[in-house]
C-alpha positions in Angstrom: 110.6 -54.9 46.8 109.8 -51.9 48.7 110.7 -50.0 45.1 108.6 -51.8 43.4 105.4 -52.2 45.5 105.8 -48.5 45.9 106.3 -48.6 41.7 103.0 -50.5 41.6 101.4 -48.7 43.7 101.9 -45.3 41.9 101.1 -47.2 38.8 98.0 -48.8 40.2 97.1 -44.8 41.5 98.3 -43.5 38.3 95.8 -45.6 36.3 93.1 -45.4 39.3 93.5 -41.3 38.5 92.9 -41.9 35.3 89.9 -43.7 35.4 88.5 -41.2 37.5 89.7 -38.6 34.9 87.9 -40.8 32.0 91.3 -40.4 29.9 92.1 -43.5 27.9 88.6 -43.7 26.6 87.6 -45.6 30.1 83.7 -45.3 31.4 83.5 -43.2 34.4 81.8 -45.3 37.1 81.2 -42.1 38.9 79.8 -39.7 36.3 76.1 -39.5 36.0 74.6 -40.9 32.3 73.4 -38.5 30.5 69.3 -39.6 29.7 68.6 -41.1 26.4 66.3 -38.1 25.0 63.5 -39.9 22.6 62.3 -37.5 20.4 58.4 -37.6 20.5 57.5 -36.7 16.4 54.4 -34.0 16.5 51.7 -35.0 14.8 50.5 -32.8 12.4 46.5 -32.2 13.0 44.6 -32.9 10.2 41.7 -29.9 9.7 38.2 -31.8 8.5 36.0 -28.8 8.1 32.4 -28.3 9.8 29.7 -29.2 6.8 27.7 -25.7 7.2 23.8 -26.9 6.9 22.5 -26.5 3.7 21.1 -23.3 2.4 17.1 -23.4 2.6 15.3 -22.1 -0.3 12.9 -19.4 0.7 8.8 -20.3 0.3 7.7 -17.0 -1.5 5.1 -15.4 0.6 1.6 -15.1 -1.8 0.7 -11.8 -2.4 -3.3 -11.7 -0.7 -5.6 -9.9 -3.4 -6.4 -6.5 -1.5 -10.1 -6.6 -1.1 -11.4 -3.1 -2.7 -12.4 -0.6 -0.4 -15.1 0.5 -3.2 -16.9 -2.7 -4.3 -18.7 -2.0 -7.5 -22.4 -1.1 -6.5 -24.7 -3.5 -7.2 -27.9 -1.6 -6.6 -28.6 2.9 -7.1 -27.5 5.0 -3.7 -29.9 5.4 -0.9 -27.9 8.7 0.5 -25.8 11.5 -0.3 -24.2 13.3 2.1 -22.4 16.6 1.3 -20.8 18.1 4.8 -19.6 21.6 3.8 -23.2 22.3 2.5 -25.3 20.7 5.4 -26.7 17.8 3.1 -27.7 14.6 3.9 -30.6 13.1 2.4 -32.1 10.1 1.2 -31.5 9.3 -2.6 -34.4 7.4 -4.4 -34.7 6.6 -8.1 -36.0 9.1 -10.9 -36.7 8.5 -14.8 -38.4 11.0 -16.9 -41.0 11.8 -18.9 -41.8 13.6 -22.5 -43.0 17.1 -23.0 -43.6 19.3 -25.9 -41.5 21.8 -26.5 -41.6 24.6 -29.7 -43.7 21.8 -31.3 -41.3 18.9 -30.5 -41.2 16.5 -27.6 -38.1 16.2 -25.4 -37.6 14.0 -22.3 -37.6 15.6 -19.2 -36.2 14.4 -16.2 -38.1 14.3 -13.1 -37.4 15.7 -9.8 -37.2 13.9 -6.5 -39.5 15.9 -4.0 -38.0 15.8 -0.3 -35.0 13.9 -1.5 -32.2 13.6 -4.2 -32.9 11.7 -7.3 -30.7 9.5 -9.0 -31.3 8.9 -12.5 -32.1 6.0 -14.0 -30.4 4.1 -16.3 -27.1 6.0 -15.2 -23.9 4.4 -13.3 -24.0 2.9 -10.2 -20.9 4.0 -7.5 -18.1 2.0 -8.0 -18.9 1.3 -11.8 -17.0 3.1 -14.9 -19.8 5.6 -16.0 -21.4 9.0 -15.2 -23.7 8.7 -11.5 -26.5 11.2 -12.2 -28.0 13.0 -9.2 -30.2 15.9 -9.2 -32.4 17.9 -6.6 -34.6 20.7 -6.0 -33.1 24.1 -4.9 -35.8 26.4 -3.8 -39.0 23.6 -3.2 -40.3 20.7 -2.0 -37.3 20.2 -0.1 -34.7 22.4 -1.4 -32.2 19.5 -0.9 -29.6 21.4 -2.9 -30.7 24.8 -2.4 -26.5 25.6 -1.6 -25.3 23.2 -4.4 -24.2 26.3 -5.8 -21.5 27.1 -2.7 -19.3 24.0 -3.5 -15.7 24.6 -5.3 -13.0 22.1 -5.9 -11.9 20.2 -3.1 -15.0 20.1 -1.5 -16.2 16.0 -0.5 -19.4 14.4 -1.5 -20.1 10.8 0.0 -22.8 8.0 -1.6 -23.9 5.9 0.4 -25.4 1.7 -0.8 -26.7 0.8 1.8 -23.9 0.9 4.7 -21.3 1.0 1.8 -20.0 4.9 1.3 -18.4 6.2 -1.9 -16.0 8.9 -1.6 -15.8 11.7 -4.0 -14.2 15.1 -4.3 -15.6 18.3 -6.6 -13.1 18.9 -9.4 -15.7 21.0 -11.3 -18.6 23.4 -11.3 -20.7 25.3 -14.1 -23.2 27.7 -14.4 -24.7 27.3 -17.7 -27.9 29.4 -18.9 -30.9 27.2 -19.7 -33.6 28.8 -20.2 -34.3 31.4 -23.1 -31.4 29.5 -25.2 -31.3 27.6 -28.1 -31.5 24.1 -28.6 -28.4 23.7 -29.6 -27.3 25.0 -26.4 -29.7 22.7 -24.6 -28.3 20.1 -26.1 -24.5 21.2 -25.0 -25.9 21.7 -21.0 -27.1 18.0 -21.4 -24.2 16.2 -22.2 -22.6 16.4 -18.5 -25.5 14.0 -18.0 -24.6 11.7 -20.7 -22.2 8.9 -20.2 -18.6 9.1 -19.7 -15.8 6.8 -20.1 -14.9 7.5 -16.4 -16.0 7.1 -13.2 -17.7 9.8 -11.8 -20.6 12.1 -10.1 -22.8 14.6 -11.8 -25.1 16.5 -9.5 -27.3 18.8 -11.2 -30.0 21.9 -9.6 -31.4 25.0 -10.8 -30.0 28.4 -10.1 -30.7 31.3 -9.6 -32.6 30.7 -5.7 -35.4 33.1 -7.2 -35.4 31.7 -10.7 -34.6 28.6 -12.7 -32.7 29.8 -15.5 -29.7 28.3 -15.2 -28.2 25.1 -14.1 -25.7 24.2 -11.8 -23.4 21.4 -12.7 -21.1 19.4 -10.3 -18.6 16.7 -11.6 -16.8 15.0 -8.4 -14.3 12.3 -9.1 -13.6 9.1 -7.0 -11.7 10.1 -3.6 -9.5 6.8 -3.0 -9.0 6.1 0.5 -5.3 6.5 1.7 
């Protein structure tokens, strides 16, 4: 009995060591479980894109009508004022009148005393056409006694009122007049005419001591900047 209680014994420690071991496929009541790991699936985001706010059609701007810095005239110039030449003078309105001449009459134009003249019946500033001025150069005022002085470049300004017209000398002439034919009359008096331009004729005798020639100015518009 001793044998086999011992026999047991060993067996029953025999098969207690084994459990503790885990052989023969037997739980181990002393090993710790390993935890269950549940897998958590990762949701994929789904991207829903920012609308961007809707393009906004631009509201063209008007163009404003500039308002012209020359307004047609609607009346003749009242001044003239020519700085390198120490002008400035009151213009007033001249016509003319008929005179007999180697047995024919020709128009003559008159001649502002104390003051330019601006002819009648020619262009007012601002207005496609020839402005006529003229003035005495060695009487009754000698308002263009130095008309003969200006050269190219040089400004003349007209003045409607408290409107002023800008212009600057492109030409000058000194053309005989007296002692000539009338052909050549004729030729000195078309810068007086019309033209299908805008611009200003100012006319005077010449020499200071004599009147036989003239002296012819053209001066084209001067656009402000």
């Amino acid at each position: 009995m001793g044998v086999l209680a011992l026999l047991l014994l060993g067996l029953g420690s025999a098969v207690a060591y084994r459990g503790l071991q885990g052989d023969s496929g037997l739980a181990n009541p002393f090993a710790t479980p390993s935890p269950t790991v549940t897998l958590t699936p990762t949701a994929t985001p789904t991207f829903t894109p920012t609308p961007l706010p809707p393009t906004a059609t631009p509201t063209p701007t008007p163009t404003p009508t500039p308002t012209p810095a020359r307004p047609p005239a609607s009346s003749p110039p009242t001044r003239i004022v020519i700085p390198k030449i120490g002008v400035d003078s009151k213009v007033v309105e001249v016509g003319w009148r008929m005179e007999e001449k180697d047995g024919q009459l020709v128009s003559v134009w008159n001649v502002a005393d104390y003051a330019a003249g601006f002819h009648r019946g020619s262009a007012y500033p601002g207005h496609i056409g020839n402005t006529v001025i003229s003035g005495h150069h060695n009487i009754k005022g000698e308002v263009f006694r130095y008309l003969v002085d200006l050269e190219p470049g040089d400004e003349v300004i007209l003045y409607v009122g408290e409107v002023e017209y800008k212009y600057v000398v492109e030409e000058k002439f000194i053309l005989p007049d007296k002692y000539v034919s009338a052909e050549q009359k004729r030729e000195n008096g078309k810068w007086i005419r019309y033209f299908p331009d805008e611009r200003l004729t100012l006319v005077t005798c010449w020499p200071y001591t004599n009147n036989t020639h003239r002296v012819i100015v053209i001066a084209k518009p001067l656009l402000d900047e």
